[in-house]
Structures are given as structure tokens and as C-alpha cells.
C-alpha positions in Angstrom: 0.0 0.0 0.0 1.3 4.0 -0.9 2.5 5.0 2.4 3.1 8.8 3.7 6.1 10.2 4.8 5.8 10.3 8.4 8.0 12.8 9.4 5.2 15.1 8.0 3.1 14.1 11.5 5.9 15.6 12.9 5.0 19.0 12.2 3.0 21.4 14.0 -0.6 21.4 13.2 -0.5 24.1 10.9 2.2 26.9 9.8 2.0 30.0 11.9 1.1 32.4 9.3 -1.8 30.0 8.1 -2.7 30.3 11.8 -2.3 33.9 11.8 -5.1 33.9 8.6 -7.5 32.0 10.4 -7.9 34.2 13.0 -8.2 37.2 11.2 -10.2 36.1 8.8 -12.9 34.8 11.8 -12.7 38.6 13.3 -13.0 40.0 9.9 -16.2 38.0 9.4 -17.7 38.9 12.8 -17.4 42.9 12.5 -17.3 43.4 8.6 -17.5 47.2 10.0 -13.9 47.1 11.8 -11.2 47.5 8.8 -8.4 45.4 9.4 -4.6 47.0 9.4 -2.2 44.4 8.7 1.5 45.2 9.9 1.8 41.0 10.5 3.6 38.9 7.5 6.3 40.5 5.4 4.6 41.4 2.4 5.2 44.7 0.7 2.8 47.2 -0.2 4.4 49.3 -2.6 4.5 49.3 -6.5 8.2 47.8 -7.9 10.4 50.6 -8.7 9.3 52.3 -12.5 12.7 50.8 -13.7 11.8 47.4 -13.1 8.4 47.7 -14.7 10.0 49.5 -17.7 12.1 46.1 -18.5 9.2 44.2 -17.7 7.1 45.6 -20.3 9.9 45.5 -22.9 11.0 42.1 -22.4 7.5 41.5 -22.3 7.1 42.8 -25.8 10.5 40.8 -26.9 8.0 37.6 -26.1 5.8 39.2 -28.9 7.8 39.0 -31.9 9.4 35.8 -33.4 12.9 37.3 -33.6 13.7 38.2 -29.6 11.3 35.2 -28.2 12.6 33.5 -25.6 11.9 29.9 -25.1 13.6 27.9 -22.1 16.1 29.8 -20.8 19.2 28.1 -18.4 18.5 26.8 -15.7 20.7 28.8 -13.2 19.9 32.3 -14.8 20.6 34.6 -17.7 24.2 35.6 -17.7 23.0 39.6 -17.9 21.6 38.9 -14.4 24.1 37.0 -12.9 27.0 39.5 -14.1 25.3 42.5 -12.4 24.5 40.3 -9.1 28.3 39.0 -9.5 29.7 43.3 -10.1 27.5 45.4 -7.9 26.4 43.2 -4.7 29.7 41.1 -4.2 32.8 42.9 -6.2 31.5 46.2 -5.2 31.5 45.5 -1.6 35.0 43.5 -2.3 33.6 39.7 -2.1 35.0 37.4 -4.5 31.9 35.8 -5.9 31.8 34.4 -9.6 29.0 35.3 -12.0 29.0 31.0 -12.5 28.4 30.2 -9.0 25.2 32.5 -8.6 21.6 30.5 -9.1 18.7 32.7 -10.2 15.5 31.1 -8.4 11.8 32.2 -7.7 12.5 33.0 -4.1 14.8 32.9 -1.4 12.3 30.8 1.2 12.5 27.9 -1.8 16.1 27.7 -1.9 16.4 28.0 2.0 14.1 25.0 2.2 15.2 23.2 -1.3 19.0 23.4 0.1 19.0 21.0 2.9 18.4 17.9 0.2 22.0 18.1 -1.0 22.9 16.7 3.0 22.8 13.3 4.6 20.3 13.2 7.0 21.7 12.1 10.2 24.0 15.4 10.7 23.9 17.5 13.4 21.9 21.0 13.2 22.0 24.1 14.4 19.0 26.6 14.1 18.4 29.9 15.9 15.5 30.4 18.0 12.9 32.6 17.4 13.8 31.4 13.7 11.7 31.8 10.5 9.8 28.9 10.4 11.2 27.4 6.9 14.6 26.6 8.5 13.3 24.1 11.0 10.1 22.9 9.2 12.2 21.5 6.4 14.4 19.8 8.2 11.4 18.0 10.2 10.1 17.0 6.8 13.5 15.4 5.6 14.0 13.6 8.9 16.5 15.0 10.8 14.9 15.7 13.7 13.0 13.7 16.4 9.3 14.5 17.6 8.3 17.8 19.3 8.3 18.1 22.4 8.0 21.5 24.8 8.1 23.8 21.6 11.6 21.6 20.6 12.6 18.9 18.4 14.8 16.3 19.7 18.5 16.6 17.6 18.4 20.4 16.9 21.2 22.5 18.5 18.7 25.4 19.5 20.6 29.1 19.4 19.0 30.8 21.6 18.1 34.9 20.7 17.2 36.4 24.0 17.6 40.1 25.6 20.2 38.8 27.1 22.6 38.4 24.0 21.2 41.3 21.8 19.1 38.5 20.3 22.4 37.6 18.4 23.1 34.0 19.5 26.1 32.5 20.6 28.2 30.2 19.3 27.6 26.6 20.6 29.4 24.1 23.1 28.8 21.3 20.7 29.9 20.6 17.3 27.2 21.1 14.4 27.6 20.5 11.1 24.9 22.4 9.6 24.3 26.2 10.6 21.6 28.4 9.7 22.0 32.2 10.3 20.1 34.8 9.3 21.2 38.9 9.4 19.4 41.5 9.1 17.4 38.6 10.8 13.6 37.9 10.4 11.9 38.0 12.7 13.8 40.0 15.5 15.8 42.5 12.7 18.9 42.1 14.8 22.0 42.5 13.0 25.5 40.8 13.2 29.2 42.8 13.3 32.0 41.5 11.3 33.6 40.2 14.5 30.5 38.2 15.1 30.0 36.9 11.8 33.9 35.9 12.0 33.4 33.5 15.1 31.3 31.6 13.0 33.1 31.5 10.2 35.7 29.9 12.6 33.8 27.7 14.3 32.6 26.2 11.0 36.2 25.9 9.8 36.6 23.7 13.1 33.8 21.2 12.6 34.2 20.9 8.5 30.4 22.3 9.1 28.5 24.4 6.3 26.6 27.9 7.3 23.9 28.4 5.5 23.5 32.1 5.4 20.3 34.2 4.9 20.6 37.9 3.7 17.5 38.3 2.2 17.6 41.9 3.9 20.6 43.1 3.7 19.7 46.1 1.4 17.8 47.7 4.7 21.6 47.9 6.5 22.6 51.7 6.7 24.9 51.4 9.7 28.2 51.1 7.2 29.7 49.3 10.0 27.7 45.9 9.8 28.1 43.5 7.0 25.5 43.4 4.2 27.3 39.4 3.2 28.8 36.5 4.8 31.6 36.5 2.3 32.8 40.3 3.6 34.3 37.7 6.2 37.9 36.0 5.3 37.5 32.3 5.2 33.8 32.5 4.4 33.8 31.1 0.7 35.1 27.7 1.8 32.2 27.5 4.5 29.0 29.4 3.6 26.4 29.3 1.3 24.0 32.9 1.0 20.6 33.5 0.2 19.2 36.9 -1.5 15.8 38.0 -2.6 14.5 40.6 -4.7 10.8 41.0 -2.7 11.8 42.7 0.1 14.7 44.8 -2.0 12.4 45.6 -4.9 9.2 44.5 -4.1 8.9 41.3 -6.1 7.1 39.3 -3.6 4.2 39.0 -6.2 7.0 39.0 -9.0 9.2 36.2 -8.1 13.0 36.2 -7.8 16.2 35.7 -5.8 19.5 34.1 -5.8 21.8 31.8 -4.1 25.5 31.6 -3.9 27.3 28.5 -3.4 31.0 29.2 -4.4 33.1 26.0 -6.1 35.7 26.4 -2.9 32.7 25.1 -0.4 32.6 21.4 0.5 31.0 18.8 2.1 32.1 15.2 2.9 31.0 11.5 1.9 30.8 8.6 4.5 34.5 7.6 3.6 35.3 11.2 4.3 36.3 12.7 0.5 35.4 16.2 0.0 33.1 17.2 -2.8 31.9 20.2 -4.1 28.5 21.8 -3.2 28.3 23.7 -6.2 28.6 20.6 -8.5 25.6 19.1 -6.1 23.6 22.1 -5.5 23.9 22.6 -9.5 22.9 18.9 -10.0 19.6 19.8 -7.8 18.7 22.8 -9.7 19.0 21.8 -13.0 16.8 18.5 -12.5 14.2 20.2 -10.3 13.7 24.1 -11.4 13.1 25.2 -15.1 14.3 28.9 -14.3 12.7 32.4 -13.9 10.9 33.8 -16.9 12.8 35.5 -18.9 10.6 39.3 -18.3 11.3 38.5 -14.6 15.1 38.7 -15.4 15.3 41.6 -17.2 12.8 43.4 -14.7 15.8 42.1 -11.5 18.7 43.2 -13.8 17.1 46.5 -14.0 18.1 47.2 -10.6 21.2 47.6 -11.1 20.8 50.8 -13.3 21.4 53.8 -12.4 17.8 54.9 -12.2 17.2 51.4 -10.5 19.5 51.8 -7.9 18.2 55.1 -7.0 14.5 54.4 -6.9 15.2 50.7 -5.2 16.9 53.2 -2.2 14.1 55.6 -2.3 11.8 52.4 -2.1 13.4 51.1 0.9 13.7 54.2 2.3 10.2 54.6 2.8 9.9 51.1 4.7 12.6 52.3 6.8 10.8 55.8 7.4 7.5 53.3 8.5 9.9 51.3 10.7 11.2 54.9 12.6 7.7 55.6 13.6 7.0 52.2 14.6 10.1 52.2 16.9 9.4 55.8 18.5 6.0 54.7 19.0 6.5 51.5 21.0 9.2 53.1 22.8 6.8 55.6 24.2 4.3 53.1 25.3 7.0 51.9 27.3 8.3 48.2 26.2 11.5 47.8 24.8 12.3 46.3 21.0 14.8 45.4 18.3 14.7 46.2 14.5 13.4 48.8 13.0 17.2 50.7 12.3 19.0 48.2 9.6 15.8 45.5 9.2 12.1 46.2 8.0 11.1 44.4 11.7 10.6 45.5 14.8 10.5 42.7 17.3 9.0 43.9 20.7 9.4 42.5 24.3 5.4 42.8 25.4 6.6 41.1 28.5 3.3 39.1 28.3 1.7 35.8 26.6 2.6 36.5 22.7 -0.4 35.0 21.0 -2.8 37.1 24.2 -1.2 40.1 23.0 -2.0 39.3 19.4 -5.6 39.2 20.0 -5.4 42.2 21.7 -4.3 44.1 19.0 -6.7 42.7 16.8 -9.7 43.0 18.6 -9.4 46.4 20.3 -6.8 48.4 17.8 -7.5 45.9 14.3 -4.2 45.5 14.1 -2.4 42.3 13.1 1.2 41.9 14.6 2.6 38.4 14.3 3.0 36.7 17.5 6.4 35.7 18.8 5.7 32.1 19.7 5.5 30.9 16.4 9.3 31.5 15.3 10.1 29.4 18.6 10.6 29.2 21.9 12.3 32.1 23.1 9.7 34.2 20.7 7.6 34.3 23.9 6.8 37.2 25.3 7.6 38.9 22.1 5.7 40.5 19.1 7.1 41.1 15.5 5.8 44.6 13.9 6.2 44.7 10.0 7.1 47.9 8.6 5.5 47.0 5.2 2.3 48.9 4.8 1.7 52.8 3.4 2.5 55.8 5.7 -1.4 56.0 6.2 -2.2 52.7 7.5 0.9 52.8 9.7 -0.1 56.0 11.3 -3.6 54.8 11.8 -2.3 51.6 13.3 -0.2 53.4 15.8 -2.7 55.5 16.8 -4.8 52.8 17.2 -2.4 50.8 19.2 -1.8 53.4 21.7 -5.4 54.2 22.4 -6.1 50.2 23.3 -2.6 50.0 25.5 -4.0 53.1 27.5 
């Protein structure tokens, strides 16, 4: 008989924002006259810069006409798209990454997920906590965890983001072998310094172990001092793998692209302990699984990197980072304390009470949706993350709103 794959029964019930839905959409029904304000999942609001929509019409018209149609393209990108990625996010901040050992994908949370099926499955993992849910749900669905218990899952090296550490977690006792990071980090919008960053670069040196690095908003860093890539850090190509996404830098979260890097020096070992190369695996993957991004898509993620892209892509993020100010002078004055908001698009708040309690108090006396802290983890209790993706209106109204329940 067809069997399931039972790690699957491992899982939570449901996936947090599917949760989150659920109990909007039952307030929503129940006072149609309340409008909602949604500052919960990262989703932007704002239309993609008039650059990218330029290119998307004209590659859209090149699919018109018989001479500049585009059928498959390759599988790990047009080379006009990986060149720019290659010149202006790695060379220009003096990273040694190839054009050849970028992969163009249809988002970041794909390949974060998609990545961990080019390792074994009894290694050793560790995973922050709070954490975005992908990291940790994956790996429960491949089978390298055991059941759940207490909010955990047995074999998982939990890094623990608490007040205590500046929500920047330490580097463990134990030896991992698999190491997922995440800066500017969702959902708490800590960020790590180069010194930081270079522990674990060490650390992974030490135990032969892969970090798999998430930088999927690193183009809301303004302090110049904090690293926008992994690969600023000497050592870093022959341990880490990074993850970038146009949504949050563009907004192509309805328009579907990112990238991975996975330079040719990065290895991992077989049972008899030879080394072999990640790229040649991760390549392998991609090429037998993904068909690419369309082609428009492309040309619409290489127009960032125009002059006029790079300008209006600032200006775009600018005003999410504008949001996030007001967000952060507003909770301050109602008294808690918080993260984020200064190099990340989140502001992750220490209510101090039962996270999912203080959800539904937001929603039912402000109509606010926050996203509740217990649902990246553990230590996400007690805390609420604030999305700064919305228009200056409904952030202002949401504020205001906010501050009128908490009196």
C-alpha cells in the first residue's frame, strides 16, 4: 500500500502564518464594519520601482515578436543577471563571488528550504530560535529531527536569541555541522558585526560544518559598519552558502526572484570522508528540479542595477525604513523595549506578556495584526514582530490605534 512520509506528522498542526489567517479572517467576518490593518507577514505594499516595470514591459514585448522570443532559458539564470549580481552586490563591496556560482530562483524561502536535500540526513543541526519557520520545518520533513516536544525537536542545536545576548546568538558548546544564520534577521531584525560573523566562520572551519546564510535583507543595512554578506568575512567562501531576494529589495514578492551563492571552494564530505563540491551538487539539484525564472522576470531584476534602478530601489526602501522609525518611537513611548526597525524592516518587541494574548489584543481592540512571537520558537515568547510594510497612512492609523487600546 502508498504510504506517507511520516515525518510530516511531525509538524505542528499548521504553519503560523496560516494560523495567523484563520484568526483574522474569523474577526473580519464577525465585525465586517472594523477594517483590518495588517502590519503581521512580510509582504510589501508598494509598487516595484518604475525601472523594473520599464524592463518588464519591454522584455514583455520581446516575447511578442518571433525574432527576440525567448523559449527555455538556463537553468541557473541569464548571464545579464548574474554579471550584475556578481559586479554590484559582491565585487562592489570586495567579495569574490563568480558570476558562474550565482543561481537565479523564484525566491529565497524555496532555496532555503530546497538546500537542505543536498545533505545526509543524520548530521547535526544548528538553528536559531525565534527562527523563520522554513529553516526548521524542512528539516522536520526530511528527517533529521525527532518529535516535538516543549516547543523543541529532539536533535536540533537550539541558538538561543534572548535580551540577554542582543538576540544575536552565541556560538555553541557542541559541534554542528549544519548552521543556519540569518542577518538583518527575520523576525527579530537584529543585525551581526564582522567580528560576530567571524566566530562563526571559525567555528565552522573547526567542525568541517556548512553555514547556510540568509541575507535576504541586507539592502535595509545603513549602519556602514555591519556586514551586508557573509563572504565580507575572510575564510567564508570555503564554508558558507548565502541567500538573496529581490521581494523585500524591490518588491517582487508578487514578482518572483532571488538568488543563491554556493562558491566552487565550499565542500562537504561523503561517509568515507572525500570532500566534494557543493556547487557541482547544489547545480545537479537545480538543473533537474527548477526550469528557471521567466525571462521578463530577469530583465525586470537586472534593472536594478541601473542607475535609475538603484536610486529608486533606495528611495523604495527608504520609505519602509521611514514606517519602521515611527513604529520604533511609538512602541518606545508606550513603554516596552524592541529590536529592528534601524537596519531590518522588523521590529521585534518585548510585550513582557503571553505573545499570542497580546495578538488578539491588538486585533480586537486596535484591528491591528502583529505576528506573535511564539510561532518562530521558543524564546519568541513574550515577544511581538511589527512589519514595517504597509503605506504611511495605515501605519499612522495603526499606531494610533495601538496606543489608544494599550491606554
Amino acid at each position: 500500500m502508498i504510504r506517507i512520509n511520516e515525518h510530516y506528522t511531525k509538524l505542528k498542526a499548521s504553519y503560523l502564518f496560516s494560523d495567523i489567517a484563520k484568526r483574522v479572517n474569523a474577526y473580519v467576518s464577525a465585525h465586517p464594519a472594523k477594517p483590518v490593518i495588517r502590519l503581521g507577514i512580510g509582504d510589501v505594499t508598494e509598487p516595484l520601482p518604475p525601472a523594473c516595470v520599464e524592463a518588464l514591459h519591454a522584455a514583455t514585448d520581446e516575447m511578442a515578436r518571433r525574432a527576440t522570443f525567448k523559449g527555455y532559458g538556463p537553468e541557473q539564470g541569464y548571464a545579464f543577471l548574474r554579471e550584475a549580481i556578481a559586479q554590484h552586490d559582491y565585487a562592489a563591496r570586495g567579495c569574490k563571488i563568480e558570476a558562474d556560482e550565482i543561481f537565479v530562483s523564484d525566491g529565497a524561502k524555496c532555496d532555503c528550504g530546497n538546500i537542505q536535500e543536498i545533505f545526509a540526513t543524520d548530521i547535526r543541526l544548528a538553528i536559531p530560535d525565534p527562527v523563520y519557520p522554513v529553516y526548521i520545518d524542512t528539516n522536520v520533513m526530511a528527517g533529521r529531527t525527532g518529535p516535538n516536544a516543549d516547543g523543541r525537536y529532539a536533535g536540533v542545536t537550539y541558538l538561543d536569541s534572548t535580551p540577554a545576548n542582543g538576540y544575536v546568538p552565541a556560538i555553541p558548546t557542541v559541534a554542528t555541522d549544519l548552521i543556519y544564520l540569518c542577518f538583518p534577521n527575520n523576525p527579530t531584525g537584529a543585525v551581526a558585526t564582522k567580528a560576530q560573523l567571524a566566530a562563526w566562520v571559525a567555528y565552522a572551519k573547526q567542525n568541517q560544518a556548512v553555514i547556510l546564510f540568509d541575507s535576504a535583507y541586507e539592502a535595509y543595512i545603513r549602519d556602514p559598519q555591519i556586514p551586508h554578506s557573509i563572504y565580507e568575512i575572510e575564510g567564508a567562501r570555503d564554508v558558507a552558502i548565502e541567500f538573496r531576494s529581490f521581494s523585500k529589495t524591490a518588491g517582487f514578492t508578487g514578482t518572483r526572484c532571488a538568488y543563491t551563492v554556493v562558491p566552487k571552494t565550499v565542500v562537504a564530505y561523503d561517509a568515507a570522508g572525500q570532500a566534494h563540491p557543493l556547487h557541482a551538487l547544489w547545480n545537479r539539484r537545480h538543473t533537474t528540479k527548477f526550469n528557471g525564472v521567466a525571462y521578463p522576470i530577469q530583465k525586470a531584476a537586472a534593472a536594478i542595477y541601473t542607475d535609475a534602478g538603484r536610486q529608486q530601489t533606495k528611495a523604495l526602501i527608504d520609505f519602509y525604513l521611514g514606517n519602521a522609525k515611527l513604529i520604533r518611537e511609538a512602541v518606545q513611548s508606550w513603554g516596552f523595549s524592541c529590536i529592528g526597525g534601524d537596519n531590518a524592516p522588523y521590529l521585534w518587541i518585548n510585550t513582557g506578556r503571553d505573545s499570542w494574548e497580546f495578538f488578539d489584543l491588538l486585533l480586537s481592540q486596535a484591528q491591528v495584526v502583529c505576528t506573535p512571537g511564539a510561532g518562530f520558537g521558543k524564546c519568541g515568547e513574550g515577544h511581538v514582530r511589527i512589519s514595517a510594510f504597509n503605506s504611511r497612512e495605515n501605519v499612522e492609523a495603526a499606531l494610533a490605534r495601538i496606543g489608544a487600546a494599550l491606554r
